[in-house]
C-alpha positions in Angstrom: -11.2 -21.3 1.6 -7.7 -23.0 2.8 -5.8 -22.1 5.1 -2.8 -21.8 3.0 -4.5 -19.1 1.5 -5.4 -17.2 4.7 -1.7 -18.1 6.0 0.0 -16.7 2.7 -2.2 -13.4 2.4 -1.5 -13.1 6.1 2.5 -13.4 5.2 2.2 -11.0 2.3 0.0 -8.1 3.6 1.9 -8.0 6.9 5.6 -7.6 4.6 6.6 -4.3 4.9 5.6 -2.4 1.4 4.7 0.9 0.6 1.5 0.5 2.0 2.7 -0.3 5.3 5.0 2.3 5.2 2.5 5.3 4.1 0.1 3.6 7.4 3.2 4.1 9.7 3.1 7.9 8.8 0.0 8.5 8.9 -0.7 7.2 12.4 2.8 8.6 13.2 2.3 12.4 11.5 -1.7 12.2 12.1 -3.2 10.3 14.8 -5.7 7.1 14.9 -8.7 8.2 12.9 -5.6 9.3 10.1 -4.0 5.6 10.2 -7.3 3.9 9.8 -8.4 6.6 7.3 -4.9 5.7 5.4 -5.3 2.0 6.1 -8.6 2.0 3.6 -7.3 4.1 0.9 -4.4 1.2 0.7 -7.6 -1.2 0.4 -9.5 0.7 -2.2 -5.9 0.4 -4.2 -6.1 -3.1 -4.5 -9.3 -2.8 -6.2 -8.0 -1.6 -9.9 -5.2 -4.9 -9.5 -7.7 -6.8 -8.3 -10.3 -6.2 -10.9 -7.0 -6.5 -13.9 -6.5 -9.8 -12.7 -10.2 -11.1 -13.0 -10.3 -9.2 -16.4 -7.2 -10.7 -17.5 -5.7 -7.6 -17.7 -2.6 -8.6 -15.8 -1.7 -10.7 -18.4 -1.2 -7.6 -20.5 1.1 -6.3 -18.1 3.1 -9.7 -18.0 3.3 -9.7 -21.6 4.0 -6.2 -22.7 7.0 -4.5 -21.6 5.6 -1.6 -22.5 2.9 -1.5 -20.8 4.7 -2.9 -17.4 8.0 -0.6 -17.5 5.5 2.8 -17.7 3.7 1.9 -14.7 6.6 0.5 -13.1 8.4 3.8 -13.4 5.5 6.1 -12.5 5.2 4.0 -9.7 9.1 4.5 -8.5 8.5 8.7 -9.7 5.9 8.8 -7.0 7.5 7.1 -4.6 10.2 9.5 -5.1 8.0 12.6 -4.6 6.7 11.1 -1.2 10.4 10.4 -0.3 10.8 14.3 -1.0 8.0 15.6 0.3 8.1 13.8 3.8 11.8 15.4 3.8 10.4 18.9 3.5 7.9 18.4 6.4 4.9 18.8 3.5 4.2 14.9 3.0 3.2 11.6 4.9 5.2 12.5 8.1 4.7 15.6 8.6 3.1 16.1 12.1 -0.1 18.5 12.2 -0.8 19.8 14.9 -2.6 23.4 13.3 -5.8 24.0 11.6 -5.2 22.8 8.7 -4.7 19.5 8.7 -5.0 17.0 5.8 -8.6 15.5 4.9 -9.4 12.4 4.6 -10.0 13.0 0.8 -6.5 13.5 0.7 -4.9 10.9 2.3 -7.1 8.1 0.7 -6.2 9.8 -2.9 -2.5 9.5 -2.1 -2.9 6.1 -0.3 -4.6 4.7 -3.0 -1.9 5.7 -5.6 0.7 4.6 -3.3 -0.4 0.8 -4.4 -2.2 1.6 -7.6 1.2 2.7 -9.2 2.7 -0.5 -8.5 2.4 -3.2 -11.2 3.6 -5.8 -9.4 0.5 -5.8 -7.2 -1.4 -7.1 -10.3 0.9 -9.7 -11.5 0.9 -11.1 -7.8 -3.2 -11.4 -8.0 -2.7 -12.5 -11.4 0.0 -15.3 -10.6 -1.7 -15.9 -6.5 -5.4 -15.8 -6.9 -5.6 -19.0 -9.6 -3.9 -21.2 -7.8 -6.7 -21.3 -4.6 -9.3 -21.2 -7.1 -10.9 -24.6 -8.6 -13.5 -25.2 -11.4 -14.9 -22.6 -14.2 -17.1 -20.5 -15.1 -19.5 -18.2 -12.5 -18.1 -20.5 -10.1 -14.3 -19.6 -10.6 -15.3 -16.0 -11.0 -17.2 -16.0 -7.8 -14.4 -17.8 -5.7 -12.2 -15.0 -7.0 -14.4 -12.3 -5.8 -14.7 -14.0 -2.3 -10.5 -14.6 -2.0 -10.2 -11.0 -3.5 -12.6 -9.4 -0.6 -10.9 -11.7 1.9 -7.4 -10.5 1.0 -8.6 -6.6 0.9 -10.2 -7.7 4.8 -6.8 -8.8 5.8 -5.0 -5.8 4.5 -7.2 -3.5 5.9 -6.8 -4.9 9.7 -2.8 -5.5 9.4 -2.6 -2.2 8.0 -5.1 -0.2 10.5 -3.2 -2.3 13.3 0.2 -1.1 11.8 -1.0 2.7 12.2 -3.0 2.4 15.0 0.5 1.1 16.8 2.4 4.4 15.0 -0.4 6.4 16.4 0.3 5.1 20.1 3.6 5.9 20.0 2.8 9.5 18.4 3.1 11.7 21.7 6.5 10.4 22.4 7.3 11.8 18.9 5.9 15.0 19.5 8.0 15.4 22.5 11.0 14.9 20.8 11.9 16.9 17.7 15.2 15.0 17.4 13.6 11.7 16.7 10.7 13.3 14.7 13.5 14.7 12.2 15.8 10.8 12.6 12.3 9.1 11.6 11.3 11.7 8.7 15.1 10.9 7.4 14.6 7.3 8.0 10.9 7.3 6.5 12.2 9.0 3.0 15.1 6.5 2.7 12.3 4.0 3.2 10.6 5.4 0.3 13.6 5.8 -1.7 14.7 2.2 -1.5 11.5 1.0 -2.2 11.1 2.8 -5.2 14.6 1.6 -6.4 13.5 -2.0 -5.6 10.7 -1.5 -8.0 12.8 -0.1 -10.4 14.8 -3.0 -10.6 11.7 -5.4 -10.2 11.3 -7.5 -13.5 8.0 -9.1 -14.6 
């Protein structure tokens, strides 16, 4: 394994992305155990890209516009719903402090969708993962397995790091319903603009 692979997963997990951002508020809305919680269900989505890329199933998405616009724009619809949702105090910053809070069920469903519904995620496995692997055969599919766990690994720390920070800085939130409501505004436009970036993403 190279280190220009370690350095460029490192680069591209810690970008801000939806991930990242559903992490934020969940340690923000939810507490540690709720960031780290989030933080795996954004892992586990990388598993359907990453398995489309070793299939050669990206490649469909590359060549079919078809195929690429629908999941591009399901993609930007539920980004859209989160953007709406966190407004109305029902979605990923929405601070629970009763007795129902969300379970983990649910925030690994929705953190998992946040990445599955995004097609560029399996175009950049298709396009990034070839060019750190060598030879053919069992070999090449097994390197591909190893750089594929190795990139989940790193994008499971970043992101637990990412919430576990939110989470730290929770109680000053709760203290101050001013900022909770500037940061719910600010976390929707967040969604909102990534969802338009990913409607004007090309293949």
């Amino acid at each position: 394994m190279s280190a220009g692979f370690l350095l460029t997963t490192l680069v591209v997990v810690a970008s801000p992305g939806t991930g990242v951002l559903y992490t934020l508020a969940a340690g923000l809305s939810r507490g540690r155990w709720a960031s780290v919680v989030a933080a795996f269900g954004c892992t586990l989505g990388i598993v359907p890209h990453m398995a489309a890329a070793i299939a050669g199933l990206a490649a469909l998405l590359y060549a079919s516009s078809v195929a690429f616009q629908t999941l591009k724009y399901l993609g930007v619809l539920y980004l859209l719903f989160m953007a709406w949702n966190t407004l109305r105090e029902h979605g990923a910053l929405s601070l629970e402090t009763s007795s129902e809070p969300r379970s983990s069920g649910q925030t690994i469903v929705s953190a998992v969708l946040v990445n599955l519904l995004n097609p560029k995620l399996s175009i950049f496995f298709f396009a990034f993962l070839p060019q750190f692997v060598s030879g053919d055969g069992a070999g090449r599919l097994s390197q591909m397995l190893e750089l594929s766990a190795v990139f989940m690994l790193v994008t499971f720390v970043v992101f637990a790091g990412y919430g576990l920070a939110a989470a730290w800085v929770r109680r000053h939130v709760l203290a101050r319903p001013r900022v909770l409501t500037w940061m719910r505004r600010s976390i929707a436009a967040a969604f909102v603009a990534l969802g338009a970036r990913l409607a004007l993403a090309e293949r």
